[in-house]
C-alpha positions in Angstrom: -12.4 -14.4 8.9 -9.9 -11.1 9.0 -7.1 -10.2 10.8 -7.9 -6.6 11.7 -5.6 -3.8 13.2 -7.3 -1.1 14.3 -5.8 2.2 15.4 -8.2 4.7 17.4 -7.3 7.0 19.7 -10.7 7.1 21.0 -11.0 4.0 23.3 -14.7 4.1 23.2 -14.8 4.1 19.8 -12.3 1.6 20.2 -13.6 -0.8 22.0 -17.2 -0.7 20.3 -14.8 -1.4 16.9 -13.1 -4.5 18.7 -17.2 -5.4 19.9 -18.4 -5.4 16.9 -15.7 -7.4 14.6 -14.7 -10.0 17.3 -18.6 -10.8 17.0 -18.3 -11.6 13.2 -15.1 -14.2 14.3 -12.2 -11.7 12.8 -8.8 -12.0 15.0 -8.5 -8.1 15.9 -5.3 -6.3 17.4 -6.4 -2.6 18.5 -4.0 0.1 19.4 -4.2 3.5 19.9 -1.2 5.6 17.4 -0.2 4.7 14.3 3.2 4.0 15.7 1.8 1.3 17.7 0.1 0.4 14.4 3.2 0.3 12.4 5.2 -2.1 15.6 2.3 -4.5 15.4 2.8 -5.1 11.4 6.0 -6.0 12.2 5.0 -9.0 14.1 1.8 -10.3 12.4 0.4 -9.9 8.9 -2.8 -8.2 9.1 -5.7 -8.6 6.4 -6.7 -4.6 7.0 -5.8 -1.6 8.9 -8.4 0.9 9.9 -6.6 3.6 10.7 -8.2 7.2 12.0 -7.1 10.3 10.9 -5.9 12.1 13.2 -4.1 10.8 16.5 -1.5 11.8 18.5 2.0 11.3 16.7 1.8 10.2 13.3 -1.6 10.3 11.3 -3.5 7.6 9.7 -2.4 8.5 6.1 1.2 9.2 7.1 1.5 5.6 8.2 -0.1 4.2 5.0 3.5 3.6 3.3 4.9 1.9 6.3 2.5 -0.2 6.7 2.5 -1.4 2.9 6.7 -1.4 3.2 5.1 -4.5 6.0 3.2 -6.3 4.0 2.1 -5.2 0.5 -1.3 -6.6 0.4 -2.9 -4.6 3.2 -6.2 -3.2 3.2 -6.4 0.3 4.1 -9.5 2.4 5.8 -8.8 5.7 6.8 -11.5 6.7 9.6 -12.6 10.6 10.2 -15.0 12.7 11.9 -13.8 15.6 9.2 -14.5 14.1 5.9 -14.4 16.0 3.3 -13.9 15.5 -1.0 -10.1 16.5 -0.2 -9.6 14.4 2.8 -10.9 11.8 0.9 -8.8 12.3 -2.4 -5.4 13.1 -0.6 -6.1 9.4 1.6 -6.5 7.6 -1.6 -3.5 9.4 -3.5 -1.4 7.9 -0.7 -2.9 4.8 -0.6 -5.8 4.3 1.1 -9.0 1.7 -0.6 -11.2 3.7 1.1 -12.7 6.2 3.7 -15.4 6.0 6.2 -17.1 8.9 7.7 -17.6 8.5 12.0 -20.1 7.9 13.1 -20.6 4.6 11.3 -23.1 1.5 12.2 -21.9 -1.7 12.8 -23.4 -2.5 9.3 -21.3 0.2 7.4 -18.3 -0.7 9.3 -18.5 -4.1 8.6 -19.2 -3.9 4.7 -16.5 -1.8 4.3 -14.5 -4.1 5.9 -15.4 -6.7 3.4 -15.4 -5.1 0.3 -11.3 -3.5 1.1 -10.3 -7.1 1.4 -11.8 -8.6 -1.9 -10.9 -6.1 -3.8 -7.2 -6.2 -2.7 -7.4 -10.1 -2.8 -8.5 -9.3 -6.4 -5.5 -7.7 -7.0 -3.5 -9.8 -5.3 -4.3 -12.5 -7.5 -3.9 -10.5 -10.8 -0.7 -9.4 -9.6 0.7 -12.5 -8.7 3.3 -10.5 -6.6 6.4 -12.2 -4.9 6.3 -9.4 -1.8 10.0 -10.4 -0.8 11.0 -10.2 -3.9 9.6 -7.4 -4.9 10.7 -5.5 -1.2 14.1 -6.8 -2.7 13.9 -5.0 -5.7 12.3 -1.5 -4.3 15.3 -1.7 -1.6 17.4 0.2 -4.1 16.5 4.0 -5.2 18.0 3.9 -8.6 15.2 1.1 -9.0 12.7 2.6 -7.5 13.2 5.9 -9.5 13.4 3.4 -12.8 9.2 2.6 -11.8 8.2 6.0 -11.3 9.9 7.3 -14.9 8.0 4.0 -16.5 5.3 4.9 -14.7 5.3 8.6 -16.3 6.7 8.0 -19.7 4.7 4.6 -20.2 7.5 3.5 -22.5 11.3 4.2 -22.5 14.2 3.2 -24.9 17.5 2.1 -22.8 19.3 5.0 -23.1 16.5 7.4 -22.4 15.5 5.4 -19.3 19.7 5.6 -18.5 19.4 9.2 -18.8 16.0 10.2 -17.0 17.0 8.2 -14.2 20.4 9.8 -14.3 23.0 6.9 -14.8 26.3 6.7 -16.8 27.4 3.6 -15.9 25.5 1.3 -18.5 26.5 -2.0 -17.0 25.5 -0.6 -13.8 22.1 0.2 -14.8 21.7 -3.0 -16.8 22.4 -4.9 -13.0 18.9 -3.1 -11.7 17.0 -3.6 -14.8 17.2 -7.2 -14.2 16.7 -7.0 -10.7 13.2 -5.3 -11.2 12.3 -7.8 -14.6 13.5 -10.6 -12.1 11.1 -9.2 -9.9 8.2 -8.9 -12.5 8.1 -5.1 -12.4 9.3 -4.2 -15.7 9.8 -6.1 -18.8 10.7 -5.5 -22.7 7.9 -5.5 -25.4 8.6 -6.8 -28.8 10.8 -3.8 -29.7 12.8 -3.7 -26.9 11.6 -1.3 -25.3 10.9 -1.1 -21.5 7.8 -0.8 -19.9 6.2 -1.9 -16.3 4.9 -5.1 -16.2 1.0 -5.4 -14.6 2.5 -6.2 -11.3 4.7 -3.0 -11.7 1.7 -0.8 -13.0 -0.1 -2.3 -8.9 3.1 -1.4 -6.6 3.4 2.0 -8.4 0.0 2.8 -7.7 0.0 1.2 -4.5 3.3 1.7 -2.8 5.2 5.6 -1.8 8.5 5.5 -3.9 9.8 8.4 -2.7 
């Protein structure tokens, strides 16, 4: 069984949503911003968040990256009455696994449900992520800028990695390389050069560096 967070600003909807899972035996914590959302992954460690849109304050998608600063390995639905092929595409750009259209059956809902959490248990497990250490390593922006120039280039010499990421201080940059190989994000192939690890290649993709 899941533990769910749902935020919906429609209590109905709301409601019908906490119903419906509690029947299946998940452990559900329902709120009704994404702010309220975000304070509650600060005090459990949720399986999935279904999130809607649109709600007063912050939206769904905006709260994506805090929620994955909380806890990496978070599921993500993004729920809207106004789904369209850019809603959908801009949700999964910044991080959502997937989108579901209202009105939805219990049978969609909880399928969905399902599928979001294998899949990122999946990749949990082909990851083999450290989240502290990981959050430790992303705490810093020269490092986190270091992932997203790997991320682009593929494949960077030292000094060209010192240089894209804007660094003179050699020793310096050395300190955060290790930090992020410590962490498994980035390591050195046979010729020396850098280049994200698997684990890296996941938190890009997963995680807002900005």
């Amino acid at each position: 069984m899941a533990n769910v967070l749902i935020a919906e600003d429609d209590a109905d909807l709301r409601t019908n949503m906490v119903d419906i899972l509690e029947l299946e035996g998940h452990q559900i914590v329902a709120v009704d911003c994404a702010e309220a959302a975000i304070s509650a992954c600060e005090h459990h460690c949720f399986d999935i968040a279904l999130l809607d849109l649109l709600m007063p304050g912050m939206t769904g998608v905006e709260a994506i990256s805090n929620l994955r600063q909380l806890n990496p390995f978070i599921a993500v639905i993004i729920i809207t009455a106004y789904a369209t092929v850019d809603t959908a595409v801009d949700a999964m750009k910044k991080g959502a696994d997937s989108v579901m259209t209202k009105p939805f059956n219990a049978g969609e809902l909880l399928m969905s449900i399902k599928r979001s959490i294998a899949e990122k248990q999946l990749l949990k497990s082909a990851a083999d992520i450290d989240p502290d250490s990981v959050y430790a390593a992303l705490a810093n922006p020269l490092r986190r800028m270091t992932l997203k120039q790997l991320g682009t280039h593929k494949q960077l010499k030292f000094m060209d990695l010192c240089r894209l990421v804007g660094v003179e201080d050699h020793t310096k940059f050395n300190f955060h390389l290790r930090q992020l190989k410590k962490a498994g994000l980035v390591q050195q192939n046979e010729s020396k050069i850098y280049i994200l690890t698997t684990t890296g290649q996941f938190v890009l993709q997963n995680h807002n560096l900005s």
